[in-house]
C-alpha positions in Angstrom: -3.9 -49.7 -39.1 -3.5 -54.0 -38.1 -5.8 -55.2 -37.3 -4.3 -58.5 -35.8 -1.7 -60.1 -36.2 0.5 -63.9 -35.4 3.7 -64.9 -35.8 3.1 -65.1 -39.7 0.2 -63.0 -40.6 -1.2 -59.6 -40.2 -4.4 -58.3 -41.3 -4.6 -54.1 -41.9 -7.3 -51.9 -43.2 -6.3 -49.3 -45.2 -9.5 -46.9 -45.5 -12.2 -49.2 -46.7 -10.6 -52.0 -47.1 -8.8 -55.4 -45.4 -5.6 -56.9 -46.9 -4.4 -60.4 -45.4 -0.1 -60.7 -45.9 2.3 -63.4 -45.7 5.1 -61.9 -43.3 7.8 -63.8 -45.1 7.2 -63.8 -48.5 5.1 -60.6 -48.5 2.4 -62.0 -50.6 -1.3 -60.9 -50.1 -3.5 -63.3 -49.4 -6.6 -61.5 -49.6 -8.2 -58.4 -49.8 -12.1 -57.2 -49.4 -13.7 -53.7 -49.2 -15.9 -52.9 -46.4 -18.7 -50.0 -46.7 -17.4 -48.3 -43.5 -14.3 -50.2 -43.1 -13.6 -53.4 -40.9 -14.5 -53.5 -37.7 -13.0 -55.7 -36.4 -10.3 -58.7 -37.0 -9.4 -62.3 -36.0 -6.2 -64.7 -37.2 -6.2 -68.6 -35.7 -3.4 -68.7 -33.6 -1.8 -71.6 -36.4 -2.5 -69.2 -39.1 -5.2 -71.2 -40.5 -8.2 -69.6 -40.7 -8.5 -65.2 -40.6 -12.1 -63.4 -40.1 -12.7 -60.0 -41.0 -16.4 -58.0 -40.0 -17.9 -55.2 -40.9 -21.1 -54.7 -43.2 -20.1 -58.3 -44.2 -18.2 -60.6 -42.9 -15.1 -62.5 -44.7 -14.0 -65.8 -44.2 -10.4 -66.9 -45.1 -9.3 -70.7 -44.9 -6.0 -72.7 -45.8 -7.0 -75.7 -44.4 -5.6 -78.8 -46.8 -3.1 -75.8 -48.5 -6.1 -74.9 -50.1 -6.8 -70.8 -50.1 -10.4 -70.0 -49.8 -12.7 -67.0 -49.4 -16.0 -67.1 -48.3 -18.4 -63.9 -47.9 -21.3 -63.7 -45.6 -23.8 -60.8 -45.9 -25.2 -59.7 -43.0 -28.5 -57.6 -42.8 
């Protein structure tokens, strides 16, 4: 199921877990597993920044063309 999407992104869950991918080139930007699945699901508008919650929450940046993934537990 997407879980959002832009112009060049889109962000599914398939079962447990969340997969981040490029429209045109079809890459994958990320992926995480979520105890439960994802929740829920949020792309910046200029495709720079993607969160994804659920028993954690996920944090994906290109800012500077830089990828980055950052985790945040939650209790």
């Amino acid at each position: 199921m997407i879980l959002e999407e832009t112009d060049k992104l889109y962000l599914y869950d398939s079962y447990e877990d969340a997969y981040l991918i490029d429209k045109e080139s079809s890459d994958i930007l990320f992926t995480d597993s979520f105890y439960g699945g994802p929740s829920c699901a949020l792309i910046d508008p200029n495709n720079k920044y993607a969160i994804v919650a659920g028993k954690h929450l996920t944090l994906w940046d290109c800012y500077g063309g830089n990828n980055k993934l950052t985790k945040f537990e939650t209790e």
